[in-house]
SEMARPA-231815 format. One record per residue: residue number from 1; residue in one letter; x, y, z of N, C-alpha, C in turn. Coordinates in Angstrom, 3 decimals. Layout:
! SEMARPA-231815
+------+------+----------+----------+----------+----------+----------+----------+----------+----------+----------+
! mivo ! vodo !    neast !   nnorth !      nup !   caeast !  canorth !     caup !    ceast !   cnorth !      cup !
+------+------+----------+----------+----------+----------+----------+----------+----------+----------+----------+
!  NUM !    a !        X !        Y !        Z !        X !        Y !        Z !        X !        Y !        Z !
...
+------+------+----------+----------+----------+----------+----------+----------+----------+----------+----------+
***
This chain:
! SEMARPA-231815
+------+------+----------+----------+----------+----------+----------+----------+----------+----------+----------+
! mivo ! vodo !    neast !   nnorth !      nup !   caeast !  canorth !     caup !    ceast !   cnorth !      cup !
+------+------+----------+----------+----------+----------+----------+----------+----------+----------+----------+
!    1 !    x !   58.941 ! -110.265 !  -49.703 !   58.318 ! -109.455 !  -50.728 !   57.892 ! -110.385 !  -51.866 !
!    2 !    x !   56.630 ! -109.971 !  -52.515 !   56.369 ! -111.100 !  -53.754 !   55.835 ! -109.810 !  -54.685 !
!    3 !    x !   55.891 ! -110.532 !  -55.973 !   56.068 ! -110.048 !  -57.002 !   54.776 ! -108.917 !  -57.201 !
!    4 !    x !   53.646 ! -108.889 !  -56.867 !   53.103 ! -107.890 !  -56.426 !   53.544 ! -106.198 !  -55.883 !
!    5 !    x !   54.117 ! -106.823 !  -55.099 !   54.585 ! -105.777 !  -54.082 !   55.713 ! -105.040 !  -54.700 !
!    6 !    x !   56.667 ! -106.006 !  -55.243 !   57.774 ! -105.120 !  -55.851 !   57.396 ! -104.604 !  -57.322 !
!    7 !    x !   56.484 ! -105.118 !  -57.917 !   55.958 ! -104.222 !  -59.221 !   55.374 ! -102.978 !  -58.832 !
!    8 !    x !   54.553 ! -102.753 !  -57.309 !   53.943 ! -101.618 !  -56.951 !   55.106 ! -100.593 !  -56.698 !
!    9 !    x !   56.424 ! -101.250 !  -55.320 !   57.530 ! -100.431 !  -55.682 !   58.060 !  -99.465 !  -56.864 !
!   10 !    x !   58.225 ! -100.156 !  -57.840 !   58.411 !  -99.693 !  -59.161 !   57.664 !  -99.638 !  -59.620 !
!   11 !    x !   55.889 !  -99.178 !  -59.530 !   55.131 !  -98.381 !  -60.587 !   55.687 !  -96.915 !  -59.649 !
!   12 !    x !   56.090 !  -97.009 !  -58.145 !   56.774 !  -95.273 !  -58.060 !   57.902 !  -94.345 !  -58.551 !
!   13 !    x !   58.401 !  -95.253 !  -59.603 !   59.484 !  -95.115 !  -60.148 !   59.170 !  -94.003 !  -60.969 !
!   14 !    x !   60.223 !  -92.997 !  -61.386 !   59.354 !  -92.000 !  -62.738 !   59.523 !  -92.434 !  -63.841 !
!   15 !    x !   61.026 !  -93.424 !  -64.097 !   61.099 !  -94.430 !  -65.056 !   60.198 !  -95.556 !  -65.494 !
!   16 !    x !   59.412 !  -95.901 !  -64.780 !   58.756 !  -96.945 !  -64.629 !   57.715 !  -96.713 !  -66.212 !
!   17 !    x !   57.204 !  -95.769 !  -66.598 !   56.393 !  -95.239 !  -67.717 !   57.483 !  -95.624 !  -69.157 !
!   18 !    x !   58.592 !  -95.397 !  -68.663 !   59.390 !  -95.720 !  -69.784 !   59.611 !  -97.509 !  -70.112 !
!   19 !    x !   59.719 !  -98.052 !  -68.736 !   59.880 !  -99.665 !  -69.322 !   58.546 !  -99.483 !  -69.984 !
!   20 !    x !   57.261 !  -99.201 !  -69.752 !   56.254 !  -99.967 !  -69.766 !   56.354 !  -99.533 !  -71.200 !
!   21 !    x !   56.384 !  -98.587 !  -72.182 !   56.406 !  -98.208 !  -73.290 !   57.270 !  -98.662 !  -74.329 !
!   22 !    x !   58.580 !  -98.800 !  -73.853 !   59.405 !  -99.818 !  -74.207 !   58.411 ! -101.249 !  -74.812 !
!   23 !    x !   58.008 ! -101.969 !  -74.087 !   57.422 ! -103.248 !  -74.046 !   55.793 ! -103.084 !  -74.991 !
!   24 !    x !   55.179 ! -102.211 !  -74.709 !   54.481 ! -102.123 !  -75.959 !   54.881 ! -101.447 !  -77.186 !
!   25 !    x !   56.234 ! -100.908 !  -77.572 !   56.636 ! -100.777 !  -78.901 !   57.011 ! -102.309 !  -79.192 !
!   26 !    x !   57.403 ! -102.719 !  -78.533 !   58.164 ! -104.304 !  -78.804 !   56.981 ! -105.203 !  -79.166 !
!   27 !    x !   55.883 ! -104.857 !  -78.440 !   54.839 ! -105.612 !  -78.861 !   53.987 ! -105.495 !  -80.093 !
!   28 !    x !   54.280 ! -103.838 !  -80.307 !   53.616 ! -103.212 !  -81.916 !   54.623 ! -103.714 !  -82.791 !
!   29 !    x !   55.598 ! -103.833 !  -82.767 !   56.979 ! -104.039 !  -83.997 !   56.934 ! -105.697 !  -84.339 !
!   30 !    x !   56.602 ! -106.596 !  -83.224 !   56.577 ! -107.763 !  -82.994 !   55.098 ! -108.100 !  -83.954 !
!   31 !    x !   54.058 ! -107.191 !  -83.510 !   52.897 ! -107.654 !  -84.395 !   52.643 ! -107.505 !  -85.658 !
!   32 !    x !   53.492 ! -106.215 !  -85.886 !   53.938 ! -105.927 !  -87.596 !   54.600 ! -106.766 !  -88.732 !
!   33 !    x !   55.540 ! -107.232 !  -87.286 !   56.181 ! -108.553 !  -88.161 !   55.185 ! -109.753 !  -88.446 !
!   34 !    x !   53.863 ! -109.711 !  -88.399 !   53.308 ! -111.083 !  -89.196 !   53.010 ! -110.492 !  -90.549 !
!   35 !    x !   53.381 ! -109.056 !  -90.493 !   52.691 ! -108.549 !  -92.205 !   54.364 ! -109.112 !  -93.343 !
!   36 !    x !   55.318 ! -109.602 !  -92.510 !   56.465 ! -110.180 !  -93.545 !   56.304 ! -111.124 !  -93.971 !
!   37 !    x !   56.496 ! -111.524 !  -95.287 !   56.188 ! -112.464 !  -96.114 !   56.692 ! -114.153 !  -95.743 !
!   38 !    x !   58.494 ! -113.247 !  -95.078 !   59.385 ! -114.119 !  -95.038 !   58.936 ! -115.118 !  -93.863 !
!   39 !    x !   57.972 ! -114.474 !  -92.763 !   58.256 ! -115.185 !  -91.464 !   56.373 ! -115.542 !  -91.775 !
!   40 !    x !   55.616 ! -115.462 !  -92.683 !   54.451 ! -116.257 !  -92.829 !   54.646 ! -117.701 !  -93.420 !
!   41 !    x !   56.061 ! -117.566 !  -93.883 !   56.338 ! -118.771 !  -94.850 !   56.936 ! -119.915 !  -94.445 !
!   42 !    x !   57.294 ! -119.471 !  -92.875 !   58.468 ! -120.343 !  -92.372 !   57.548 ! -120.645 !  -90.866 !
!   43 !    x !   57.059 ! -121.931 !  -90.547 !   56.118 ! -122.108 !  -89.324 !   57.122 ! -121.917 !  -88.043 !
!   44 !    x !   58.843 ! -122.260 !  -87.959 !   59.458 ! -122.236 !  -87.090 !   58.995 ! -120.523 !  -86.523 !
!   45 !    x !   59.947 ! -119.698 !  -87.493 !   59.847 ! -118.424 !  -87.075 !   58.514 ! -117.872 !  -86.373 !
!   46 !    x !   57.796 ! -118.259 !  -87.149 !   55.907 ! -118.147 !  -86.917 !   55.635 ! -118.130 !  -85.254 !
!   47 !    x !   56.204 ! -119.149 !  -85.727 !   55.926 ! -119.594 !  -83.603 !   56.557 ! -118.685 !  -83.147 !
!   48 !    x !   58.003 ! -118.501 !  -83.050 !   58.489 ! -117.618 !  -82.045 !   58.516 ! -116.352 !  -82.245 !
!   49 !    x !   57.668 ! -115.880 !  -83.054 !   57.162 ! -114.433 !  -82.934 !   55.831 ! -114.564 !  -82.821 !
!   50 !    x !   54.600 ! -115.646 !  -82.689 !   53.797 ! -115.779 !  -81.766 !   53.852 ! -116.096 !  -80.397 !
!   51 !    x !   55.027 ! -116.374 !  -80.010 !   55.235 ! -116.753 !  -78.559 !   55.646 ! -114.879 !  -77.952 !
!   52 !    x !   56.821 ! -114.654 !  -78.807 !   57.029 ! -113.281 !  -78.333 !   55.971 ! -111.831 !  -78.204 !
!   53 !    x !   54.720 ! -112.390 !  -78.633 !   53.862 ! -111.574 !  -78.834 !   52.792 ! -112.071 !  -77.514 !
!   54 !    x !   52.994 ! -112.973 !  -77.330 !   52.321 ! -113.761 !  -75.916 !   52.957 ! -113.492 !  -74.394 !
!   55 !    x !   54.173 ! -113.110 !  -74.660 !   55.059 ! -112.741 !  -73.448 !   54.705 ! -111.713 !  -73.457 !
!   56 !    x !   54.685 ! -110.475 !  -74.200 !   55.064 ! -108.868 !  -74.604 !   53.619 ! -108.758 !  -73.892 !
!   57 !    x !   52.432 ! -109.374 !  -74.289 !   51.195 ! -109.200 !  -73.766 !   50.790 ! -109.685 !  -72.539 !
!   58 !    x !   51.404 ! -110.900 !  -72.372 !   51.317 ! -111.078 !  -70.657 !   52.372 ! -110.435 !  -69.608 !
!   59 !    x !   53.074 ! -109.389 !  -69.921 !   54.144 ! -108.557 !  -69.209 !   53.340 ! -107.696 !  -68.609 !
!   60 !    x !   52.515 ! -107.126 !  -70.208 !   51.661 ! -105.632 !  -70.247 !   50.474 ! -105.920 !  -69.421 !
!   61 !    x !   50.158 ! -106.991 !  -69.612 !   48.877 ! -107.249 !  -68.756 !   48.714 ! -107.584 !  -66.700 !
!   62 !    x !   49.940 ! -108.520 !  -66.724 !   50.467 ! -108.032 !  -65.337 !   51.051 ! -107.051 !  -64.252 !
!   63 !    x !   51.556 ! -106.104 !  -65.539 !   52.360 ! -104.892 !  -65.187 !   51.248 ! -103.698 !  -64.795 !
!   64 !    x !   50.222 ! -104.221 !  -65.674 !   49.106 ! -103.111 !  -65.648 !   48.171 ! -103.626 !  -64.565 !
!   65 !    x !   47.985 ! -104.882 !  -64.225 !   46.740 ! -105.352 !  -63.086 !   47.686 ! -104.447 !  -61.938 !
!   66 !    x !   49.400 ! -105.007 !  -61.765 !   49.751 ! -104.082 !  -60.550 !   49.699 ! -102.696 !  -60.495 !
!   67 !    x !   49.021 ! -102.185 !  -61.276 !   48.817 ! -100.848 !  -60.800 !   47.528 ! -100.210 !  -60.427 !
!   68 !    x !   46.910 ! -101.107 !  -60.186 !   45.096 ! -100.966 !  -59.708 !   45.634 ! -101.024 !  -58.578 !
+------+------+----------+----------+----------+----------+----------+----------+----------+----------+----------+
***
């Protein structure tokens, strides 16, 4: 089985609507956080809530090609 196949498995899930929603609140809350002052000021943090916003979107974006 490859990763294809078992994402199609689990788009039959009835849960399956719930991860996916999960992961774009995480991705809206994640993008909100560049409106904080604290984490525009600090380049470490910067990054890893631009990285986490790069995962959150390449999850959503794979999760969603497997369901074509």
């Amino acid at each position: 089985m490859n990763l294809q196949e078992a994402l199609l498995k689990l788009h039959t899930r009835e849960d399956w609507d719930c991860i996916l929603d999960h992961i774009k609140v995480e991705l809206e809350t994640a993008m909100l956080d560049f409106q904080t002052p604290e984490l525009l000021d600090n380049h470490q943090k910067l990054a890893r809530l631009a990285g986490e916003i790069s995962a959150f979107d390449r999850l959503l974006r794979v999760f969603s090609h497997a369901e074509e």
